[in-house]
C-alpha positions as CSV (number, residue, x, y, z in Angstrom):
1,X,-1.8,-81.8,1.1
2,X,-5.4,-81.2,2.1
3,X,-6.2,-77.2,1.9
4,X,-7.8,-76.0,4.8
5,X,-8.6,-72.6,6.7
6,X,-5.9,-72.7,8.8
7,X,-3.3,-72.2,5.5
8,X,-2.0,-68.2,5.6
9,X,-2.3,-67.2,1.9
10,X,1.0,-64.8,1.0
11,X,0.1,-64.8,-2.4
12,X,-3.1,-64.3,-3.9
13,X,-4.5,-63.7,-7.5
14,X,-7.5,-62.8,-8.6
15,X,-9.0,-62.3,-12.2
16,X,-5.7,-61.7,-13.9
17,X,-5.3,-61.0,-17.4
18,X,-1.9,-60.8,-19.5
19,X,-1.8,-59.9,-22.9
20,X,0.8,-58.9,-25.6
21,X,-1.1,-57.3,-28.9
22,X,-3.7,-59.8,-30.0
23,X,-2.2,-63.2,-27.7
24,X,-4.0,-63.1,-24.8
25,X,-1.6,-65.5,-22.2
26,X,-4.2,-65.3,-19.3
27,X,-7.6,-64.5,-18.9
28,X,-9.3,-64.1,-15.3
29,X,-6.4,-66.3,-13.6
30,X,-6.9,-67.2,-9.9
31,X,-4.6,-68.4,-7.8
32,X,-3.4,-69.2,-3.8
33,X,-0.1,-70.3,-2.6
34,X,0.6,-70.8,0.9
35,X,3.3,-69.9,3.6
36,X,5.6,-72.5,4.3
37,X,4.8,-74.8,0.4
38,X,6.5,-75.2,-2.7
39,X,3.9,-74.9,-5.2
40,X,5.2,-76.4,-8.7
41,X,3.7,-74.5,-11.9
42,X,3.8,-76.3,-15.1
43,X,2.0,-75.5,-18.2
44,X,2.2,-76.2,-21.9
45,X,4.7,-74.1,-24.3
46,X,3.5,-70.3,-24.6
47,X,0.8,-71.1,-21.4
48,X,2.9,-68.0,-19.4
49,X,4.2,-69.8,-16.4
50,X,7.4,-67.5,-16.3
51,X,5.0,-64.6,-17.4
52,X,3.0,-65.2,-14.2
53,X,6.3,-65.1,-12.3
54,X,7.4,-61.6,-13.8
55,X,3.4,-60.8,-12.9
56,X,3.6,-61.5,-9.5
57,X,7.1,-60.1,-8.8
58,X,6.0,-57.2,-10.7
59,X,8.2,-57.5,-13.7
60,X,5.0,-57.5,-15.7
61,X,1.9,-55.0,-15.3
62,X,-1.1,-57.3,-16.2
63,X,-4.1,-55.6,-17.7
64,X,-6.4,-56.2,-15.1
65,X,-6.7,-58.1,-11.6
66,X,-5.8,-58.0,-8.1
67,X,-1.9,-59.0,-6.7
68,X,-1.9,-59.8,-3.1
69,X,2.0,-60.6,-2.0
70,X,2.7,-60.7,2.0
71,X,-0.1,-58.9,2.8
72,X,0.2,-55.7,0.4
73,X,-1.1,-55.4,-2.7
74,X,1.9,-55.1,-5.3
75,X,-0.3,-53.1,-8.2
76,X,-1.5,-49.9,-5.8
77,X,1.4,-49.8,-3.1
78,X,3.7,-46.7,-3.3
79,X,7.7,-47.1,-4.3
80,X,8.6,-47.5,-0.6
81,X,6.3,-49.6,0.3
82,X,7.0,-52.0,-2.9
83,X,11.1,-51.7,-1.9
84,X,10.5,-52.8,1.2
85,X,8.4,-55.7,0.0
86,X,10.7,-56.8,-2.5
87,X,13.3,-57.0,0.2
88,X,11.2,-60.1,1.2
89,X,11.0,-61.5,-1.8
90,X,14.4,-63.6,-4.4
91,X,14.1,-64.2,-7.8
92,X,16.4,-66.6,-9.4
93,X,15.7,-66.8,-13.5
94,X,16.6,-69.7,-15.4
95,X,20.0,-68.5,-16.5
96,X,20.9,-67.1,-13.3
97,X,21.1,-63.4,-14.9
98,X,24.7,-63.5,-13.1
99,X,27.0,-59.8,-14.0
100,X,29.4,-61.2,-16.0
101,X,31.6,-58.0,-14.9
102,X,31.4,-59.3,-11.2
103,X,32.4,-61.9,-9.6
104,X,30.4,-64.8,-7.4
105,X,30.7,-62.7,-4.3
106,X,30.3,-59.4,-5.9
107,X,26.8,-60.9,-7.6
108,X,25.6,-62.1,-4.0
109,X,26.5,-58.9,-2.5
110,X,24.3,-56.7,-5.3
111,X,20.9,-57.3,-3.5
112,X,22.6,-55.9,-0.3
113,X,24.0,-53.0,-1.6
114,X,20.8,-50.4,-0.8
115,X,20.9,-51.6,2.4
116,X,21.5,-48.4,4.2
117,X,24.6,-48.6,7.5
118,X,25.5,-52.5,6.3
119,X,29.3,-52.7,6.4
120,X,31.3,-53.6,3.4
121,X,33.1,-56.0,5.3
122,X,29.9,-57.9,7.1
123,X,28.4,-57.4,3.3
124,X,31.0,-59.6,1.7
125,X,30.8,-62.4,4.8
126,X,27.4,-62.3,4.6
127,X,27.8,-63.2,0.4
128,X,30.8,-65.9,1.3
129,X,27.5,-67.4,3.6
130,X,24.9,-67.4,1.1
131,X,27.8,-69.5,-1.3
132,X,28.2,-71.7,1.1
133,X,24.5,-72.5,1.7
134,X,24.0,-73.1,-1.7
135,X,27.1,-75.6,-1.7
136,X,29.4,-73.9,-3.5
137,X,32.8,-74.4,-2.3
138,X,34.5,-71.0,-0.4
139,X,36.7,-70.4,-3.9
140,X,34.0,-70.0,-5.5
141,X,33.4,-66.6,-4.2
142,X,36.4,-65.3,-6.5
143,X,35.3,-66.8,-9.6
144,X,33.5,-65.4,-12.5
145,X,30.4,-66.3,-14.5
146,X,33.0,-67.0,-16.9
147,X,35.0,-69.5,-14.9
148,X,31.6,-71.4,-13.7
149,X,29.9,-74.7,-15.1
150,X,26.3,-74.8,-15.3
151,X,25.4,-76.5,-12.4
152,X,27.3,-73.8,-10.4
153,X,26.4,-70.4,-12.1
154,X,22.7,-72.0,-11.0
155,X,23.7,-72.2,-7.7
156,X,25.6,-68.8,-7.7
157,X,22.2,-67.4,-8.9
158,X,20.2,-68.9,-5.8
159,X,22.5,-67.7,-3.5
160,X,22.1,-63.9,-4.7
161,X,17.9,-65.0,-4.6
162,X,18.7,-65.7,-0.7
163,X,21.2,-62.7,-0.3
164,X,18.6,-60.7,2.3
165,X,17.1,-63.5,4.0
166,X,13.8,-63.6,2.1
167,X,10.5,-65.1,3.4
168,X,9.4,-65.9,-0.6
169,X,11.3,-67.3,-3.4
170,X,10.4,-67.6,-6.9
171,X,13.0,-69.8,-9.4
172,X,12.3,-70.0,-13.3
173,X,12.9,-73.3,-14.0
174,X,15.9,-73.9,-12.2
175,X,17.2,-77.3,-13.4
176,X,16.4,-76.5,-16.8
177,X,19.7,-77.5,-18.7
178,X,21.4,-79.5,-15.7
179,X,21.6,-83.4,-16.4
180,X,19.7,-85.5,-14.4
181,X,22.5,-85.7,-11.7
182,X,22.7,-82.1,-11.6
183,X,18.9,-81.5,-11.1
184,X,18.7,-84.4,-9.2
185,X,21.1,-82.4,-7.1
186,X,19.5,-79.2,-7.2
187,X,16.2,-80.7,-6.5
188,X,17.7,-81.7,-3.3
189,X,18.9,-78.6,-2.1
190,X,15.9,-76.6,-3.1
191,X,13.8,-78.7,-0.6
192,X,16.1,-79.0,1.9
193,X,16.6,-75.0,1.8
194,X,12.9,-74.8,2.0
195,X,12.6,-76.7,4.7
196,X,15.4,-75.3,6.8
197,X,14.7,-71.5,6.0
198,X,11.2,-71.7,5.8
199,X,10.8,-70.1,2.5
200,X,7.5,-70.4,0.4
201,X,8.9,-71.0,-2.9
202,X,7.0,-70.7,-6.3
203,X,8.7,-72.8,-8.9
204,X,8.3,-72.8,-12.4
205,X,9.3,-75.9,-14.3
206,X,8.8,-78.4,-16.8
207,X,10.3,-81.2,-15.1
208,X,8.4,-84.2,-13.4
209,X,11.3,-85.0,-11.3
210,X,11.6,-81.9,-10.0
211,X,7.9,-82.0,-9.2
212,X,8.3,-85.4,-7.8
213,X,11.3,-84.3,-5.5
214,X,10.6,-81.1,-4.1
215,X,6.8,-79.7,-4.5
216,X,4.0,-79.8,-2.0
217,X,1.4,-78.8,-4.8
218,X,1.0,-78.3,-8.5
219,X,-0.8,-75.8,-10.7
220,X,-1.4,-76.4,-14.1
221,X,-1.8,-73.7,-16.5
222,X,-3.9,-74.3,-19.4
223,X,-6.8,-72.5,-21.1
224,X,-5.3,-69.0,-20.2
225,X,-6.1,-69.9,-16.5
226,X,-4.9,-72.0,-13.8
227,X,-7.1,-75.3,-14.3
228,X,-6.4,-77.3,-11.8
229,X,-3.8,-77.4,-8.3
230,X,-3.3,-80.4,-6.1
231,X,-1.2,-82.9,-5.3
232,X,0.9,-85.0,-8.0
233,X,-1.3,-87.8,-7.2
234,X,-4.4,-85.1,-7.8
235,X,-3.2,-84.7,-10.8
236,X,-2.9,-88.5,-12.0
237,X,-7.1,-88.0,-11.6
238,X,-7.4,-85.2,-13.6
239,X,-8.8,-85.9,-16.7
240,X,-8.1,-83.1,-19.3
241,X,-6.7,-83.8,-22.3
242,X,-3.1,-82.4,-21.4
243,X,-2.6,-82.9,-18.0
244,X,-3.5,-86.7,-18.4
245,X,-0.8,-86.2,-21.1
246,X,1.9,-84.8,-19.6
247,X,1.3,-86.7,-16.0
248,X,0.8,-90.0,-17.9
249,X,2.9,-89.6,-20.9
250,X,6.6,-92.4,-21.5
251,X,8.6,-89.4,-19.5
252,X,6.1,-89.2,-16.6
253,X,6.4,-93.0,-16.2
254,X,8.9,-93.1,-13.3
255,X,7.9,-90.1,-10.9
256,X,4.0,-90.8,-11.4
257,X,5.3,-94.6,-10.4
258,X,6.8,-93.1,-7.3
259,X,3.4,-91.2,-6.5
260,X,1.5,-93.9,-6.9
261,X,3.5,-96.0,-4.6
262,X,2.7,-94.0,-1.9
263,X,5.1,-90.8,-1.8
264,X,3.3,-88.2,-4.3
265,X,3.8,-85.3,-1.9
266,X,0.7,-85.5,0.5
């Protein structure tokens, strides 16, 4: 994917700097993503990739530096402005962060709640839909965390992310724990979704496959900083020490294969 002009930027980052005590996680961090992509962030252990997530959905105040989401910026807007931004905006962490007190349906509807004249009735249709885009079957809608496999808490999870329609989506390592059918699945619908909704989604994740199968671009983090974005096949070039590592290492060997052959994700 070449970057050009014509790309709107709906999230930019400038000079960002997280810190806890003495451990600085970034330092002057930079970064673009782009309407309509799924931009892949992977990093080494402790790098902050699911601290930048919290960062940008405002989960966590960095020290300094600039947070441009959908044209407002996140660290000087006042409350109402922020609600009504964060109405365009799911999150869906890596344990899906379900209520274990509510049910599927009950989880989904929890985003809608605040949303002032929205009948209960429509409210719970609208949840049953957002199940049933995320291919959980109907019955699933009566079923607890409790009662759910991996796989489908996940799933349950991303269809509360999508419960007001939003125009940017940010997951925390969403197959992290599925087997490889499983991701393989989730992978799937994740792009597909993308696609069909037009959702910008910013994806955090330490799985090739997954980088492989659904991302447009990738941003490594390294050196407190995003080092390098492209392509995957960008980043079979690169010649740092860890991303030749990671993107050339015995588990990269059958997705870097694939980009090579010709279907990297330009």
């Amino acid at each position: 994917m070449q970057e050009t002009d014509e790309k709107e930027v709906i999230i930019s980052l400038r000079g960002i700097r997280n810190e806890f005590g003495s451990h600085v996680v970034h330092a002057d961090l930079d970064l673009d993503v782009y309407r309509g992509e799924i931009l892949g962030v992977v990093g080494g252990s402790g790098s902050g990739k699911s601290v930048l997530l919290r960062t940008i959905a405002g989960l966590q105040i960095p020290m300094a530096g600039t947070i441009n989401v959908l044209g407002t910026n996140v660290r000087t807007a006042d409350e109402d402005t922020r609600v009504m931004l964060e109405r365009r905006w799911g999150v869906m962490f890596q344990d899906g962060a379900l209520f274990s007190s509510l049910n599927v349906r009950e989880n989904v509807e929890v985003p809608m709640r605040p949303v002032v004249g929205l009948d209960p009735a429509i409210r719970s249709k609208l949840a049953d839909l957002k199940v049933s885009m995320v291919g959980l079957p109907y019955l699933a809608g009566d079923k607890f965390p409790s009662e759910l496999s991996g796989g489908m808490r996940k799933r349950a999870g991303l269809a509360r992310a999508l419960a007001l329609d939003p125009e940017l989506l940010f997951l925390d390592e969403p197959t992290a724990g599925l087997d490889p059918i499983g991701a393989a699945e989730f992978d799937k619908l994740i792009h597909g979704l993308s696609r069909s909704l037009g959702l910008t989604v910013f994806l955090v994740t330490h799985d090739l496959d997954t980088l492989h199968a659904t991302c447009d671009r990738i941003a490594v983090l390294a050196e407190n900083k995003v080092l390098v974005t492209g392509t995957l096949n960008d980043m079979l070039k690169v010649d740092h020490p860890w991303v030749h590592e990671y993107f050339h290492g015995p588990r990269a060997r059958a997705a870097t294969a694939s980009a090579q052959a010709g279907h990297g994700g330009d």
